[in-house]
N, CA, C and O atoms as a printed pandas DataFrame, in Angstrom:
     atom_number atom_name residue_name chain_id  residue_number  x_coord  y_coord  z_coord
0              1         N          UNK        A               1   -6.043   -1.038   17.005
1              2        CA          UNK        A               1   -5.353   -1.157   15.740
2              3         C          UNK        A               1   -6.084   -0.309   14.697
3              4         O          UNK        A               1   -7.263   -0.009   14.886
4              5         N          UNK        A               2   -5.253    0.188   13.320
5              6        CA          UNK        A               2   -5.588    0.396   12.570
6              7         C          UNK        A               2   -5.165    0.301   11.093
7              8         O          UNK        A               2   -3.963    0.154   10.873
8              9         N          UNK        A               3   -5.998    0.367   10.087
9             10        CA          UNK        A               3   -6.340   -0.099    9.248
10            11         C          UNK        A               3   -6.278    0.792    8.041
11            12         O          UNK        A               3   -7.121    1.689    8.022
12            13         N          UNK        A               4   -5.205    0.699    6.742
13            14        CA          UNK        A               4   -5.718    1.440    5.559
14            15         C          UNK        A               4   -5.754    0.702    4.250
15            16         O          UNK        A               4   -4.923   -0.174    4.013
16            17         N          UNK        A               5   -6.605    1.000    3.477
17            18        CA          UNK        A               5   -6.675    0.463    1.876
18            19         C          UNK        A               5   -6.561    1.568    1.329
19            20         O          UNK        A               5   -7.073    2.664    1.554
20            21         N          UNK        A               6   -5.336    0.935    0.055
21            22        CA          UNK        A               6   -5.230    1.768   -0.925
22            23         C          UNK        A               6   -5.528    1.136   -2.416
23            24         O          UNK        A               6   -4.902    0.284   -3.047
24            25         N          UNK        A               7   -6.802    1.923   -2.763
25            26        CA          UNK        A               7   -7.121    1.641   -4.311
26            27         C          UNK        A               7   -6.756    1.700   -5.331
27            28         O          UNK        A               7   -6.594    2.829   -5.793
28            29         N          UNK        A               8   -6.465    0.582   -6.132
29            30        CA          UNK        A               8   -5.469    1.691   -7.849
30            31         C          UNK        A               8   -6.576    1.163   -8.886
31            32         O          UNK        A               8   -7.035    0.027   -9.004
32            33         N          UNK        A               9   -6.774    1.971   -9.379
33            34        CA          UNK        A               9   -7.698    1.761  -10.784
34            35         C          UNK        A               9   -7.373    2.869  -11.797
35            36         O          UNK        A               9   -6.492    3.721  -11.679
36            37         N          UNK        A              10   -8.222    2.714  -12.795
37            38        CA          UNK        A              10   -7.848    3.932  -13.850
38            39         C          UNK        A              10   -6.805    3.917  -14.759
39            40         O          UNK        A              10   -6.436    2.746  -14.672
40            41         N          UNK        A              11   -6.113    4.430  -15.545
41            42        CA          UNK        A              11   -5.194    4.658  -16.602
42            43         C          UNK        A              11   -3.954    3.989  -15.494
43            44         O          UNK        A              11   -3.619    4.497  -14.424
44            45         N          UNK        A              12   -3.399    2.688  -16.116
45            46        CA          UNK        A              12   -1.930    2.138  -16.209
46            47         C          UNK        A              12   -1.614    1.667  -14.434
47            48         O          UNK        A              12   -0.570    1.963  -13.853
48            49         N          UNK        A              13   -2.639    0.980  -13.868
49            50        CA          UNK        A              13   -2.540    0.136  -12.338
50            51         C          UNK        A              13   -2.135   -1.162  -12.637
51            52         O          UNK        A              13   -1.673   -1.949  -11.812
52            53         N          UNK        A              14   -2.301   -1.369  -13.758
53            54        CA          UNK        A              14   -1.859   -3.252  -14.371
54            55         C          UNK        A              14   -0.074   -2.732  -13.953
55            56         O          UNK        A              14    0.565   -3.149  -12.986
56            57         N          UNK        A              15    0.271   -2.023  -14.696
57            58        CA          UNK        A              15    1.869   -1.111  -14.882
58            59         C          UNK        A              15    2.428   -0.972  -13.363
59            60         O          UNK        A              15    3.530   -1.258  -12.895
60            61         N          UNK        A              16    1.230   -0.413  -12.751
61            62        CA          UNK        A              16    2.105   -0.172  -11.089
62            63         C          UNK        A              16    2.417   -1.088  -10.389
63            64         O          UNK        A              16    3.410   -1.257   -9.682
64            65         N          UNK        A              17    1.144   -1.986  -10.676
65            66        CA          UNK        A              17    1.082   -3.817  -10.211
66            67         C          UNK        A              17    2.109   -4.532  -10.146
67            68         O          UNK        A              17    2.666   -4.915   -9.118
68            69         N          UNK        A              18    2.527   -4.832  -11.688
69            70        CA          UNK        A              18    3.604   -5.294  -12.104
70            71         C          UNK        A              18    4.616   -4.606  -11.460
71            72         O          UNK        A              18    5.163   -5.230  -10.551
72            73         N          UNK        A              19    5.015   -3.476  -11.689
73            74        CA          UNK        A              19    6.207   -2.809  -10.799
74            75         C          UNK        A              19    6.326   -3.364   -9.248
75            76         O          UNK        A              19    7.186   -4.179   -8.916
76            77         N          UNK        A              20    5.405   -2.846   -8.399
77            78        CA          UNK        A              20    5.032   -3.732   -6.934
78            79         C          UNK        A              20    5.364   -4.940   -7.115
79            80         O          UNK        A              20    6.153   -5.345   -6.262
80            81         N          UNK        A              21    5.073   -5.678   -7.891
81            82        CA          UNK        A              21    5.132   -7.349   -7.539
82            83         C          UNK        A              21    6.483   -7.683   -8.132
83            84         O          UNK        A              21    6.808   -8.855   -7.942
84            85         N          UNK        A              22    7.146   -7.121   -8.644
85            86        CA          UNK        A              22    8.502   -7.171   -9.359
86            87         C          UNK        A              22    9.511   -6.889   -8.086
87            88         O          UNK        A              22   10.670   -7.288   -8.199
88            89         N          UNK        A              23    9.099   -6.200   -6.854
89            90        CA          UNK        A              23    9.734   -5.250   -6.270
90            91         C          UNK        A              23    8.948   -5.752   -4.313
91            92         O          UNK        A              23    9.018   -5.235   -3.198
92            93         N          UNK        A              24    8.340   -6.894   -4.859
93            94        CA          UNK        A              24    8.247   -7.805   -3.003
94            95         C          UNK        A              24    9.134   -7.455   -1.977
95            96         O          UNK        A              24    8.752   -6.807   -1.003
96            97         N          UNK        A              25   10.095   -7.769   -2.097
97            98        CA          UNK        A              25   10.889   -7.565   -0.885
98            99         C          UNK        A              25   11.756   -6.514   -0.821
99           100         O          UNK        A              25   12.579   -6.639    0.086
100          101         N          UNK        A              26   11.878   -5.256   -1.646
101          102        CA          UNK        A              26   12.330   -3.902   -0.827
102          103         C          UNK        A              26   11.382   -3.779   -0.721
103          104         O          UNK        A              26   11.538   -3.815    0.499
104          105         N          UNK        A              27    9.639   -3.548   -0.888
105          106        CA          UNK        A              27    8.783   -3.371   -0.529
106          107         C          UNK        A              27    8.690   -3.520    1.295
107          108         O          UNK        A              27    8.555   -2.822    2.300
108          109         N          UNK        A              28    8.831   -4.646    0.958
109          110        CA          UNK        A              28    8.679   -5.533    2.663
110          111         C          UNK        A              28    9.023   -5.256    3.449
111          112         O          UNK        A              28    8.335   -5.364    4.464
112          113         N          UNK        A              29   10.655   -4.573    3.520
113          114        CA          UNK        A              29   11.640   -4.591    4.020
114          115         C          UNK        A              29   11.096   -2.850    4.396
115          116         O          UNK        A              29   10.817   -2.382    5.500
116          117         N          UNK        A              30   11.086   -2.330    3.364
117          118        CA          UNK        A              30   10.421   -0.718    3.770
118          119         C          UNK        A              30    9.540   -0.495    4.735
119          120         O          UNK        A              30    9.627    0.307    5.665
120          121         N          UNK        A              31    8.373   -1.508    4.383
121          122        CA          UNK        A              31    7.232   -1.540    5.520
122          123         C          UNK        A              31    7.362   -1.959    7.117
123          124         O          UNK        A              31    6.989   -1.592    8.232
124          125         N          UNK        A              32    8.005   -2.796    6.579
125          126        CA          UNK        A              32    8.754   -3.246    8.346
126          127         C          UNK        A              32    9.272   -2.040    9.146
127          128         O          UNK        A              32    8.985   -2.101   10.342
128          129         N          UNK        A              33   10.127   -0.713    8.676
129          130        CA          UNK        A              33   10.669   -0.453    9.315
130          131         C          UNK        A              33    9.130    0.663    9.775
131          132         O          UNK        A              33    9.663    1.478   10.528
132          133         N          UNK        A              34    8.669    0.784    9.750
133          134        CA          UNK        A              34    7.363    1.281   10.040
134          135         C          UNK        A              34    6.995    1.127   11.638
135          136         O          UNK        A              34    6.578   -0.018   11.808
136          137         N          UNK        A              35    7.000    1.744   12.661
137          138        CA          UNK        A              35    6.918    1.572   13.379
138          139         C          UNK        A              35    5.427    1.057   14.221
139          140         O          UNK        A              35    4.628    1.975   14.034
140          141         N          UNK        A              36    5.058    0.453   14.684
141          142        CA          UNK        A              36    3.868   -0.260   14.796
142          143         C          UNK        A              36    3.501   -0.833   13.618
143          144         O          UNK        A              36    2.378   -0.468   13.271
144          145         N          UNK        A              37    3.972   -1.510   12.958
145          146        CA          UNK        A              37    3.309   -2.348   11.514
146          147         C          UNK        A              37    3.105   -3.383   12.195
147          148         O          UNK        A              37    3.661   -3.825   13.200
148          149         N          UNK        A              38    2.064   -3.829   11.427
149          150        CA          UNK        A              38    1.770   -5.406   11.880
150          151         C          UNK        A              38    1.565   -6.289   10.840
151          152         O          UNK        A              38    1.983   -7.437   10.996
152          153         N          UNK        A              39    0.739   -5.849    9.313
153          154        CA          UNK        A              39    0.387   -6.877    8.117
154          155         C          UNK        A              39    0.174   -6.005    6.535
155          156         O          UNK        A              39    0.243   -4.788    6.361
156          157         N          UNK        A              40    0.012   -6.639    5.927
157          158        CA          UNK        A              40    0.425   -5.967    4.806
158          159         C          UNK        A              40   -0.318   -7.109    3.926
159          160         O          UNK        A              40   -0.253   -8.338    3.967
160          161         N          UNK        A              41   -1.087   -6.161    3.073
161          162        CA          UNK        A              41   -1.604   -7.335    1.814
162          163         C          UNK        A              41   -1.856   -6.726    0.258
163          164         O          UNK        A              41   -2.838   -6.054   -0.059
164          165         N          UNK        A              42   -1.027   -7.015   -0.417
165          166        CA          UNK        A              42   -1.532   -6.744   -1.979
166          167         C          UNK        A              42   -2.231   -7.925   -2.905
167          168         O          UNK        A              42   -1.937   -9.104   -3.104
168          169         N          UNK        A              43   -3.407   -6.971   -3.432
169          170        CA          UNK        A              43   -4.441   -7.990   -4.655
170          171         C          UNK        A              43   -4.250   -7.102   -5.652
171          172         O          UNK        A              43   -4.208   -5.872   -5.665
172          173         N          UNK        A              44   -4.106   -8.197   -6.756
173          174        CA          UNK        A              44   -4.865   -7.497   -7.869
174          175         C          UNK        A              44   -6.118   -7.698   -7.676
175          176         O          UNK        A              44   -6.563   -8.518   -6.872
176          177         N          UNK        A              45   -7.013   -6.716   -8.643
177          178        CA          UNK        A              45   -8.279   -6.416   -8.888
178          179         C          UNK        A              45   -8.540   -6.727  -10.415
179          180         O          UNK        A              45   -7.679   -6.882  -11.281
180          181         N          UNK        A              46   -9.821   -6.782  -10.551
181          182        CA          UNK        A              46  -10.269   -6.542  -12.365
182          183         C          UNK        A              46   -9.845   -5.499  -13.096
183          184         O          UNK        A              46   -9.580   -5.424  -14.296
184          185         N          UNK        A              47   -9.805   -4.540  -12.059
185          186        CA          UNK        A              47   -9.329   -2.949  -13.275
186          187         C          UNK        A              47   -8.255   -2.305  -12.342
187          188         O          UNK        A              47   -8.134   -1.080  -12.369
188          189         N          UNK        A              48   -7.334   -3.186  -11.377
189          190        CA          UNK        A              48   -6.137   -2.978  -10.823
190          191         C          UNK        A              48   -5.704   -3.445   -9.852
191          192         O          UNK        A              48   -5.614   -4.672   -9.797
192          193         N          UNK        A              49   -5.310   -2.688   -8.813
193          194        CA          UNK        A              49   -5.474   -3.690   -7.554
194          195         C          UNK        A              49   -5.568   -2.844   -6.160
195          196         O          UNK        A              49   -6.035   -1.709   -6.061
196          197         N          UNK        A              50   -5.171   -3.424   -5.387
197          198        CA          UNK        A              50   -5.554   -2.938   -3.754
198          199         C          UNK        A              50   -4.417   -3.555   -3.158
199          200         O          UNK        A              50   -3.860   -4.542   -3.638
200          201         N          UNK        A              51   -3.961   -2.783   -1.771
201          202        CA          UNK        A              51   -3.036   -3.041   -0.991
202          203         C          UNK        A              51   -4.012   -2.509    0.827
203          204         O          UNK        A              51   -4.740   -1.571    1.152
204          205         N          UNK        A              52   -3.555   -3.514    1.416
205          206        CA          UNK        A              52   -3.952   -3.545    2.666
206          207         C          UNK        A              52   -2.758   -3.328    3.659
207          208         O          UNK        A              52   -1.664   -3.891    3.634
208          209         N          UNK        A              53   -3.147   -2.533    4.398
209          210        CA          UNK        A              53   -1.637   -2.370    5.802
210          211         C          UNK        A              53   -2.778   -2.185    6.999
211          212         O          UNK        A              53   -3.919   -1.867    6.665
212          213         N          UNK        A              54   -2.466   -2.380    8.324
213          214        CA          UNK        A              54   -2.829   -2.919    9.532
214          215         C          UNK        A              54   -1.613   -2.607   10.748
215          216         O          UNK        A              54   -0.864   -3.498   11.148
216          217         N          UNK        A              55   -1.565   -1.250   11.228
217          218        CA          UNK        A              55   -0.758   -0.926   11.831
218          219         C          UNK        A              55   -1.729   -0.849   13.614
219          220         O          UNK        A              55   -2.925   -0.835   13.902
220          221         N          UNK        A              56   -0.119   -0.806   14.648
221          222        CA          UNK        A              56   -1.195   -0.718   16.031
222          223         C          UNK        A              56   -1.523    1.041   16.360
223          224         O          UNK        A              56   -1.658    1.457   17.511
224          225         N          UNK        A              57   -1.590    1.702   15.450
225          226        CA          UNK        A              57   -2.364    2.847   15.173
226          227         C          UNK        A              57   -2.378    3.834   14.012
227          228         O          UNK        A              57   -1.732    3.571   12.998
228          229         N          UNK        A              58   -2.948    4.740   14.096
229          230        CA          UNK        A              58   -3.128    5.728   12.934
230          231         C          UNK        A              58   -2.156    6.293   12.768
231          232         O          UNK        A              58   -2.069    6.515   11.560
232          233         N          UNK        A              59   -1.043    6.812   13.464
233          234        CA          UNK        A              59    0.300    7.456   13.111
234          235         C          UNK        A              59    0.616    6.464   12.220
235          236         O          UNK        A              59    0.573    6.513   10.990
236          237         N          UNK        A              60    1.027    5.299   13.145
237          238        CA          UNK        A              60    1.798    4.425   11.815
238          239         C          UNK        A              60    0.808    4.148   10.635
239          240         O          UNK        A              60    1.622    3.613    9.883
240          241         N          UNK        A              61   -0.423    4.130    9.904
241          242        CA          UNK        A              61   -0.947    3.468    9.135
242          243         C          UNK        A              61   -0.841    5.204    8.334
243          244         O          UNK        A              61   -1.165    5.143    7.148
244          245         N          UNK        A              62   -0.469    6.592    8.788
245          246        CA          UNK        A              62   -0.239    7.668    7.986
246          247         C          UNK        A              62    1.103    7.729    7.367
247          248         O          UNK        A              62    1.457    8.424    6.415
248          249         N          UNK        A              63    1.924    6.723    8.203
249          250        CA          UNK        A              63    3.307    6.600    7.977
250          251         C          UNK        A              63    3.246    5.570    6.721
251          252         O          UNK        A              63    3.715    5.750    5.598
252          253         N          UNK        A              64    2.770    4.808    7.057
253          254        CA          UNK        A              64    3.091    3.648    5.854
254          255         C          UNK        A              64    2.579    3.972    4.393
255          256         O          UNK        A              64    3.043    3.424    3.392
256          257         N          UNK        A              65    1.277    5.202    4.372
257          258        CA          UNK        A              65    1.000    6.067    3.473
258          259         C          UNK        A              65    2.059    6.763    2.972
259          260         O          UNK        A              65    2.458    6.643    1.814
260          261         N          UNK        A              66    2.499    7.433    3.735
261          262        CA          UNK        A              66    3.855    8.342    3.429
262          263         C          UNK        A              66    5.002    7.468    2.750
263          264         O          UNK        A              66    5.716    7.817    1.810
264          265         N          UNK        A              67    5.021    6.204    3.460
265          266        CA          UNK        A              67    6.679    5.387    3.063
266          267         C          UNK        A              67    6.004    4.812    1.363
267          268         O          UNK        A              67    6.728    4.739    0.370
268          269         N          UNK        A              68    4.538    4.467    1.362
269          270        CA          UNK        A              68    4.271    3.914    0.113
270          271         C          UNK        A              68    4.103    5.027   -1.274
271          272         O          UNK        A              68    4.254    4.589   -2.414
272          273         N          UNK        A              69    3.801    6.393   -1.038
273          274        CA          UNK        A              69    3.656    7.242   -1.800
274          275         C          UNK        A              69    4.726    7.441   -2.285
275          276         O          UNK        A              69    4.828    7.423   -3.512
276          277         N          UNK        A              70    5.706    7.659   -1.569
277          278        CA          UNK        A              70    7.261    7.902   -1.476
278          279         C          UNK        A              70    8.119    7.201   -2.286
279          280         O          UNK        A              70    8.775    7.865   -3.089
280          281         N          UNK        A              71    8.312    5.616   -2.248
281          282        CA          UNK        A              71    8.318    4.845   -2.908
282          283         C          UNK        A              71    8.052    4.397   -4.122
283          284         O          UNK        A              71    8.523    3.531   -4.859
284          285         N          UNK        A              72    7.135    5.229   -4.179
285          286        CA          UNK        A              72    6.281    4.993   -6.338
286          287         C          UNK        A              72    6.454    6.110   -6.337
287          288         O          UNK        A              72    5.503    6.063   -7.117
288          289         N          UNK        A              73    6.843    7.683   -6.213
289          290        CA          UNK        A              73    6.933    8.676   -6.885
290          291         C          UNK        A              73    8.610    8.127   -6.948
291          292         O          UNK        A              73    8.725    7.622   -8.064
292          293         N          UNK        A              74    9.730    8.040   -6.327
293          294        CA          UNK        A              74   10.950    7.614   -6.720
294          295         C          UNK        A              74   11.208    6.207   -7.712
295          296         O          UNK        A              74   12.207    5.895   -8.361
296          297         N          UNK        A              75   10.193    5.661   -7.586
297          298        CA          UNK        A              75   10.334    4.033   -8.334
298          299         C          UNK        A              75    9.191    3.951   -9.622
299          300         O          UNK        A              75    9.354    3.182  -10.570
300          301         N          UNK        A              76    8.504    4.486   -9.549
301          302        CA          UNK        A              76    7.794    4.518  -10.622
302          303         C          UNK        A              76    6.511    5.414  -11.405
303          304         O          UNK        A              76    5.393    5.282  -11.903
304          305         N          UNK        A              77    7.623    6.452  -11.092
305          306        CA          UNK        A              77    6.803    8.417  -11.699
306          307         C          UNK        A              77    6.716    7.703  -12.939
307          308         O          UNK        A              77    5.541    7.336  -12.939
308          309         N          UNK        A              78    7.098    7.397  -13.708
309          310        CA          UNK        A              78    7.401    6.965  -15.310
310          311         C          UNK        A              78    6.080    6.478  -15.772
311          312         O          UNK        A              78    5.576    6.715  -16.870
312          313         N          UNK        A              79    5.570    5.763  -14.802
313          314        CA          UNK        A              79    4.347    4.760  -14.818
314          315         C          UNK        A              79    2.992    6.001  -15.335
315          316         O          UNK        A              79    2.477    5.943  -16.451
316          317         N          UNK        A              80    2.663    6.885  -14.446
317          318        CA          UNK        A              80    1.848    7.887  -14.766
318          319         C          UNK        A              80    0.390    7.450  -14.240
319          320         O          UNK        A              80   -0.653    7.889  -14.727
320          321         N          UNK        A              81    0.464    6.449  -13.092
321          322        CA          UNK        A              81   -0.914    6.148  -12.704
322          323         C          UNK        A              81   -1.562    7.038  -11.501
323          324         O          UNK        A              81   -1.150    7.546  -10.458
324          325         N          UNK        A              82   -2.604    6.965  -12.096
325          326        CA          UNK        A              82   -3.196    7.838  -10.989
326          327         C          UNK        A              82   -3.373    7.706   -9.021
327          328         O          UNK        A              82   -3.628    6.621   -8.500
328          329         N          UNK        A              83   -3.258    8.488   -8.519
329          330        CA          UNK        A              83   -2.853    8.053   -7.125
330          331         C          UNK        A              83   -3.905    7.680   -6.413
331          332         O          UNK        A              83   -4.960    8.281   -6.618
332          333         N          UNK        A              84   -3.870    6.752   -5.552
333          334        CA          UNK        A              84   -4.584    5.683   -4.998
334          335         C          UNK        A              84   -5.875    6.663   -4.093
335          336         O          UNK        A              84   -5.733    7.794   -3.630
336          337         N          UNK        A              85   -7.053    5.827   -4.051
337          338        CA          UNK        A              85   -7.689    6.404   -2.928
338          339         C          UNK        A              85   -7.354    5.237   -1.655
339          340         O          UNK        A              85   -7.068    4.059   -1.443
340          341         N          UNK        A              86   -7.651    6.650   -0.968
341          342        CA          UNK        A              86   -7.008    5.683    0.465
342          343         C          UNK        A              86   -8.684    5.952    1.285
343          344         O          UNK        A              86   -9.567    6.803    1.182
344          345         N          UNK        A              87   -8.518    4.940    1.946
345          346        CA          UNK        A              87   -9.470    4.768    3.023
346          347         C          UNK        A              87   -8.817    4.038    4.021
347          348         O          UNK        A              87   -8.200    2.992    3.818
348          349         N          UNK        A              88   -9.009    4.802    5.502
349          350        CA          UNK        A              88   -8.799    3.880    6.570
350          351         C          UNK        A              88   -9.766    4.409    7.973
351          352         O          UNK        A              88  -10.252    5.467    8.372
352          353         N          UNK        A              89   -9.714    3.220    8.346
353          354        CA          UNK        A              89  -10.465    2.960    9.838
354          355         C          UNK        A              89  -10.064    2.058   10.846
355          356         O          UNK        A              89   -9.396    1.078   10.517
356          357         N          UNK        A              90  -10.446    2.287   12.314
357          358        CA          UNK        A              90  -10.217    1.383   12.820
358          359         C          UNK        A              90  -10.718    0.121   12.775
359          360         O          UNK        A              90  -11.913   -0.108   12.593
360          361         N          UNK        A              91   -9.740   -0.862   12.956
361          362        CA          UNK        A              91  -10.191   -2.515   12.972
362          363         C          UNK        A              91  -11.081   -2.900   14.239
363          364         O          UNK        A              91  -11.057   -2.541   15.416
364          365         N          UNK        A              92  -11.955   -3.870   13.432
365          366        CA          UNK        A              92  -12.599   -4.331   14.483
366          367         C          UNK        A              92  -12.404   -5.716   14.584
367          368         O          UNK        A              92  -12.243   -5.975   15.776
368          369         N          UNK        A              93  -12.349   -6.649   13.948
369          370        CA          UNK        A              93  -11.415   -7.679   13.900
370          371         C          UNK        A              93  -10.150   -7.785   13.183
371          372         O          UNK        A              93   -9.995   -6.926   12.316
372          373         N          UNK        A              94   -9.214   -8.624   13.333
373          374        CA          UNK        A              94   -8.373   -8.709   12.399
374          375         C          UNK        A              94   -7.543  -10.604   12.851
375          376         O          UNK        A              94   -7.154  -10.934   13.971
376          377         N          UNK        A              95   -7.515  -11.235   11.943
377          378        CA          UNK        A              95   -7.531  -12.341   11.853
378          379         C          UNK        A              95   -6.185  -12.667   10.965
379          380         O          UNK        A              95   -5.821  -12.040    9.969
380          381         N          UNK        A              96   -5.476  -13.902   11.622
381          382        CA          UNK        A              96   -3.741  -14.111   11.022
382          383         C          UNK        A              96   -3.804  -15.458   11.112
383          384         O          UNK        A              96   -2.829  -16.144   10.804
């Protein structure tokens, strides 16, 4: 399996937040169609937040990059937040 986090901090992530959490289930529904998806997690943070995805490999966890970038440049360019750092690796546990 694998594993990506995406970071939002900086100028107007409270803004993207809100947008995301306004917007749960086309979210959901997007990610699903993701082929190998398996979990999905959004936090806020102190100075924004973080989203977790957990696919059964790296194609799909580049895909779900792609479907989430995709998604906020059509849903919320307006916003003007800066774009996430991503980090991913493979899992070494993963717990449900």
């Amino acid at each position: 399996m694998h594993a990506v986090a995406r970071s939002c901090a900086g100028p107007r992530p409270k803004e993207l937040f809100d947008l995301l959490e306004r917007n749960k289930s086309p979210i959901e529904a997007l990610l699903r169609t993701v082929k190998g998806f398996t979990s999905y997690t959004m936090m806020r943070t102190g100075d924004g937040g973080m989203t977790f995805t957990v696919c059964q490999d790296k194609a799909s966890t580049d895909e779900s990059v792609a479907v989430a970038r995709d998604w906020i440049a059509k849903n919320g360019a307006n916003i003007g937040a800066q774009p996430p750092q991503v980090t991913d690796g493979t899992v070494i546990m993963h717990l449900k």
